[in-house]
N, C-alpha and C positions, 0 to 999 in steps of 0.2 A: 547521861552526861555528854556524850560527845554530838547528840542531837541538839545540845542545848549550845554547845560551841558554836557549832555549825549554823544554826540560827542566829545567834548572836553575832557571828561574822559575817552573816548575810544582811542584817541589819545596820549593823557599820558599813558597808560599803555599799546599802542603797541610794544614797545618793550618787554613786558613781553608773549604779545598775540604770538609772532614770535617765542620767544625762547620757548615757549612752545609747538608751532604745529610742529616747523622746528628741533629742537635740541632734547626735550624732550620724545615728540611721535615719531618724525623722527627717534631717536635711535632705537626704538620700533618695527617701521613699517614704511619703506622707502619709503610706500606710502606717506606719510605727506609730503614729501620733492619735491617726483614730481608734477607738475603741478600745483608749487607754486606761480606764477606768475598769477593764475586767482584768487587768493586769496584776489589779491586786485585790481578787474577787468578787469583785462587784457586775456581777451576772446581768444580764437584761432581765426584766418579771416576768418577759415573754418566753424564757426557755423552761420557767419552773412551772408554768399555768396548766400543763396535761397531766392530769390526775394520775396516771401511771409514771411510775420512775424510772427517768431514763438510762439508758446503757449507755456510757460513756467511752469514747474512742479518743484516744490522743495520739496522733499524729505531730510528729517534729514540725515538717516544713510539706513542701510540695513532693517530695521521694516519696515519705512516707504515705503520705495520702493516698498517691497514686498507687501504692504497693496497698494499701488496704482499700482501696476502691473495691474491686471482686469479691472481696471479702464480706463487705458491710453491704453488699445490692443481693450477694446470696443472702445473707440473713436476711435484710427485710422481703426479701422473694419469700423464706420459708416463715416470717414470722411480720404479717403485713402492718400488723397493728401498734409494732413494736417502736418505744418513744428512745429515737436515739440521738447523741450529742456530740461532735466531734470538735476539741480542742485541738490547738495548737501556736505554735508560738509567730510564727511569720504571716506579713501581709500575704507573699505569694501562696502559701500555704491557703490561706483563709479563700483567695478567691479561687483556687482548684479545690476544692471543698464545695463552694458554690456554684463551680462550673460543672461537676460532676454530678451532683445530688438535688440541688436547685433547691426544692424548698421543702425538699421531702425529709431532711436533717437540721435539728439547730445544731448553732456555729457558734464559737466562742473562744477567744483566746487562754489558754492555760494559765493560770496568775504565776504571778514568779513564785519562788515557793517559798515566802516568809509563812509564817505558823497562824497568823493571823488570819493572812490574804486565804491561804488554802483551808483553811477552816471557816471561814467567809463563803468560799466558794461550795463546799463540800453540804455545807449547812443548808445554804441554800439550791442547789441541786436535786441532793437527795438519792445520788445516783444506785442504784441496783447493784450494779458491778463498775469497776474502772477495769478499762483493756488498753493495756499499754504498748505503742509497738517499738520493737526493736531494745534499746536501749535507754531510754528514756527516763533514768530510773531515779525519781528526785526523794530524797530521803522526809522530807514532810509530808510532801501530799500522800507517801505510800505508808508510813507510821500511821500519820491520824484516821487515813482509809482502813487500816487495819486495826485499829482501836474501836471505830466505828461499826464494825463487822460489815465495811462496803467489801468485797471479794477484788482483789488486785489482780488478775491477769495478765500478764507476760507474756505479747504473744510475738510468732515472728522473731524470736530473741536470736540476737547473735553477739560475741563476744571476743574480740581479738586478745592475740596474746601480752597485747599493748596497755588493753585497757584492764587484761585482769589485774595487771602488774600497778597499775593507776589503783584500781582498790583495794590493793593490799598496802596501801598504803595507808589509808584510812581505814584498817581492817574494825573499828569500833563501831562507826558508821557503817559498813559495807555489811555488818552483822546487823543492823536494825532494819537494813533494803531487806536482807534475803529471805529474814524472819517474816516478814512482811509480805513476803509474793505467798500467795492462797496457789497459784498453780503457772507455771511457766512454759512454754513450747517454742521450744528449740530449734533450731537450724539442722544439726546432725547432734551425735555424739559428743565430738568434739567440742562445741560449743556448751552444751549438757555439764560434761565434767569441768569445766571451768566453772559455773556458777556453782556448781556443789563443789567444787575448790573454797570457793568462796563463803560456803555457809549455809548454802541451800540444801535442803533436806532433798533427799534424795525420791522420796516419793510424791514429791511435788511438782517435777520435770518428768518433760516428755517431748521425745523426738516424732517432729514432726513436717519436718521440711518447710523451705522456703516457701512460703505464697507469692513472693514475686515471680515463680515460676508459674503462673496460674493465670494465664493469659493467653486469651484466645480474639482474635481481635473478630467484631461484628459485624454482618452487612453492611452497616453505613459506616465502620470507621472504615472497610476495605474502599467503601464506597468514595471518602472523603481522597482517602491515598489516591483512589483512580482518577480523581481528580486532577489531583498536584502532580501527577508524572507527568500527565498531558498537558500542564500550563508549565513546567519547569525544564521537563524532558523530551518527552513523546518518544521517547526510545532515539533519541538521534543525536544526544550528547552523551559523555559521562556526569553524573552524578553524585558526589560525597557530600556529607552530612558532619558536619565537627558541632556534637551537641554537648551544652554545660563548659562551656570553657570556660577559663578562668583568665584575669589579669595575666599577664609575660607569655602563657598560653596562645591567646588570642594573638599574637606576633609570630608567635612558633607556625601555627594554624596559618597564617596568610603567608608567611615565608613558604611552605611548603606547598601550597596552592601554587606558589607564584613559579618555582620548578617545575610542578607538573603541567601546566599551562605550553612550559617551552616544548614537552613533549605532547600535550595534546589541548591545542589551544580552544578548542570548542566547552572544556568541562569546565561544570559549573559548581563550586563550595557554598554551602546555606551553612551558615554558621549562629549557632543557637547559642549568645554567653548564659554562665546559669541564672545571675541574678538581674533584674531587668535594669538597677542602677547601672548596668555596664553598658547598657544600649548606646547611650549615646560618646560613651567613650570608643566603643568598638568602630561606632561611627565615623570618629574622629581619626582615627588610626588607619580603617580605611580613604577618608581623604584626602589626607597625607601622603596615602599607598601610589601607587601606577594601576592597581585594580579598581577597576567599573562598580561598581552598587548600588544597588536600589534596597528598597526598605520595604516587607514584609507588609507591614502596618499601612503603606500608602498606597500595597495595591496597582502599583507602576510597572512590574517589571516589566523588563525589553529585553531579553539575550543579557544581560550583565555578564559579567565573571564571576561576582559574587553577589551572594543574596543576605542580608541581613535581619534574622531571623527573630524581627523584637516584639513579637506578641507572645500570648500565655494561651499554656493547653495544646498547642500546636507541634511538639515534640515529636510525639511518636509518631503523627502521620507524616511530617518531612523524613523522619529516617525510613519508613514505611516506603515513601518517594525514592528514596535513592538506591544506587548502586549497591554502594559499601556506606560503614556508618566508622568515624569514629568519635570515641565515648572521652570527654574531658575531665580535668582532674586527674590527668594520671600522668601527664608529663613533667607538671610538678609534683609537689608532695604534698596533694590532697587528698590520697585515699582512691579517686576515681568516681564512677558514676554508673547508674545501671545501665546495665547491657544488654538487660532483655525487651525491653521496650524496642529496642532496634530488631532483635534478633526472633522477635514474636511475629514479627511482616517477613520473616523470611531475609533479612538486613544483613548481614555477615559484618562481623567487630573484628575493627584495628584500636588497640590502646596501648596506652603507655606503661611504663612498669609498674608505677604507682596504683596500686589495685587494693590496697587491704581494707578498703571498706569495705569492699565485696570477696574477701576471700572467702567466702561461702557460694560465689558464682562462680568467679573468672577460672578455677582450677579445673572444673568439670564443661565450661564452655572453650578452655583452651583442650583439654583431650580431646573432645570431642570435635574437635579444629573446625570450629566455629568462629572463634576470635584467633589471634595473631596479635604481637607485644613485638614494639618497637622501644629505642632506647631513646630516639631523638626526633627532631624536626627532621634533617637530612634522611632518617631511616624512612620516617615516614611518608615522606614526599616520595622515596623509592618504592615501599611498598604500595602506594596511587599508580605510578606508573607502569606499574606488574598489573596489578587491576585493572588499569584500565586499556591495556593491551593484552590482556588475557582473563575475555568475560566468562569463559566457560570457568578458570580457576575462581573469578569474584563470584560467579553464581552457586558454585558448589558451596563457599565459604558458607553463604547464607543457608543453605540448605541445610549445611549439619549445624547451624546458630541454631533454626527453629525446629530440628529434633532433637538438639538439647532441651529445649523448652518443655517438648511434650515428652521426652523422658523421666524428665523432676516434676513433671504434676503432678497434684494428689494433695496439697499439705490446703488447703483451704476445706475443703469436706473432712477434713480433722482436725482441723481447729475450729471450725462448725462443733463438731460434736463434742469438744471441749466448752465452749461459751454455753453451749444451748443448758449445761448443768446446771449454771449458775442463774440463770435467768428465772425471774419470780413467777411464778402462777399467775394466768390470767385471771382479775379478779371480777 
């Protein structure tokens, strides 16, 4: 019954869901508008035509992806044959998907989850298993997958104290999610007993650490990084990196440049906003500014004081590039942003308080004083100034960033050997 709520109030308010993705964002980012049509199942014929059934990966946005990239290049390493599908709901998402994999994965938007659309989709599909990352956990598509004996997967699961609170509130629904996951893999413990708070069986969870710690970066991305020192730095300025910032953010971030400047007027901020609609606003803010900029995308730069950071894919090798990294999202109240993408090139992390997306990193990357947590703009502009007058303290920072990393390794070669269970006989 309360699945049947739940759809039905999703059905009354599609038309708000449409003008919002198609009209709203659409105006935004022209992505929203294409490939609207898988929005509510309706698959390309080209992702159902390989005779083996695919293993389905859903991926949020562009975090997620990137956090199951190692994941999904191990398995088709160990299994080459293997037809797989990666969902997701955002343009940016879709083309880090395509940037990463190219043509070696089909691509497809997740359908919203009316009962229809994701039975539509499911139908035609046909998938083996669905692997879900993180929290993703939509009550239709995971009922009828479990109805269907597709195997629901849960992986990378992590779960704040926020959100268990959010599904006790809907405890009728949050009972049809949990009955529903076939097998779940956890962050730690911590995370573990919340969802079996929640209803999950207990032998169905299993701790297995973050895979976003599972990063090792490759000859050619070190190779890419050695590049952009040498066009950005060449070891003869300072370097920070404010990646993912948000709107009120992005003011925080150039006020605080613009202090550090008085002290050390040669350093240069590449400032990365998260979503690309912000580009040309951030644009705008800088023209406004008393700071220099050039634009990324055009390829111009000259000594700026800032760099404008508006292409895609490009993230982890400008923090890779820099000094010190800091991680946005977290001087407001967004939660924050990964830190290990920075902290995997050896990058050492300055963020804001706001962290509880990732309180399953930032606890064990601040022990390990690897990152460092300011409360404002002013702190932060202070803490640039400490950095960049004391490289040996900014070098160390990065050092213990990236033996945090390879201390938390390990969680991808077990959730490897969790997937590989479910996976069907080559026929």
């Amino acid at each position: 019954m309360a699945r049947i709520f739940y759809s039905f109030a999703l059905i009354i308010i599609s038309p708000l869901i449409v003008f919002y993705l198609y009209i709203l964002r659409g105006k935004k980012n022209q992505g929203y508008r294409a490939h609207f049509k898988e929005r509510f199942g309706f698959v390309s014929k080209s992702l159902f035509t390989v005779k083996t059934k695919p293993l389905v990966f859903h991926c949020a946005s562009v975090g997620e992806v990137l956090a199951a990239t190692p994941l999904i290049k191990a398995l088709q390493k160990a299994h080459p044959n293997l037809n797989i599908l990666i969902t997701c709901n955002t343009p940016t998402g879709r083309e880090q998907i395509l940037s990463q994999f190219k043509n070696t994965v089909a691509c497809s938007y997740l359908p919203i989850d009316f009962p229809f659309a994701t039975a539509r989709f499911l139908k035609r599909i046909k998938p083996q298993a669905l692997c879900i990352l993180e929290t993703e956990l939509w009550p239709n598509l995971m009922a009828i997958s479990h109805k269907k004996n597709i195997p629901v997967l849960v992986i990378n699961a992590r779960l704040s104290e926020k959100s268990q609170q959010g599904y006790q509130k809907v405890a009728k629904l949050t009972h049809i999610i949990m009955r529903s996951i076939t097998v779940l893999a956890s962050h730690n413990k911590t995370d573990a007993k919340r969802f079996i708070e929640l209803g999950l069986e207990t032998s169905k969870s299993h701790v297995t650490g973050s895979i976003k710690f599972d990063i090792t970066p490759s000859e050619e991305q070190l190779a890419k990084v050695l590049n952009l020192k040498q066009l950005y730095s060449n070891n003869e300025r300072f370097v920070w990196v404010a990646g993912s910032t948000h709107p009120v953010e992005h003011e925080l971030v150039l006020s605080a440049h613009q202090e550090l400047l008085k002290k050390q007027p040669n350093a240069l901020l590449i400032i990365a906003p998260r979503h690309p609609e912000q580009f040309d606003k951030v644009a705008e803010l800088l023209t406004q500014s008393p700071l220099s900029f050039s634009r990324r995308s055009q390829n111009n730069y000259n000594n700026e004081q800032v760099l404008l950071a508006d292409t895609l894919g490009e993230l982890q090798y400008l923090y890779g590039a820099a000094n010190v990294s800091f991680i946005g999202g977290s001087l407001i109240r967004r939660g924050g942003h990964n830190p290990l993408e920075s902290a995997a090139f050896s990058v050492g992390v300055i963020t804001g308080p706001h962290t509880y997306n990732f309180d399953h990193v930032y606890p064990e990357l601040t022990k390990l004083k690897g990152a460092v947590v300011v409360d404002s703009n002013d702190e932060l502009a202070k803490q640039l100034i400490t950095f960049s007058q004391n490289t040996k303290a900014c070098q160390t920072l990065g050092i213990k960033a990236a033996q945090c990393v390879t201390k938390n390794q390990g969680a991808i070669q077990k959730t490897l050997n969790i997937i590989n269970q479910y996976l069907e006989p080559k026929p």
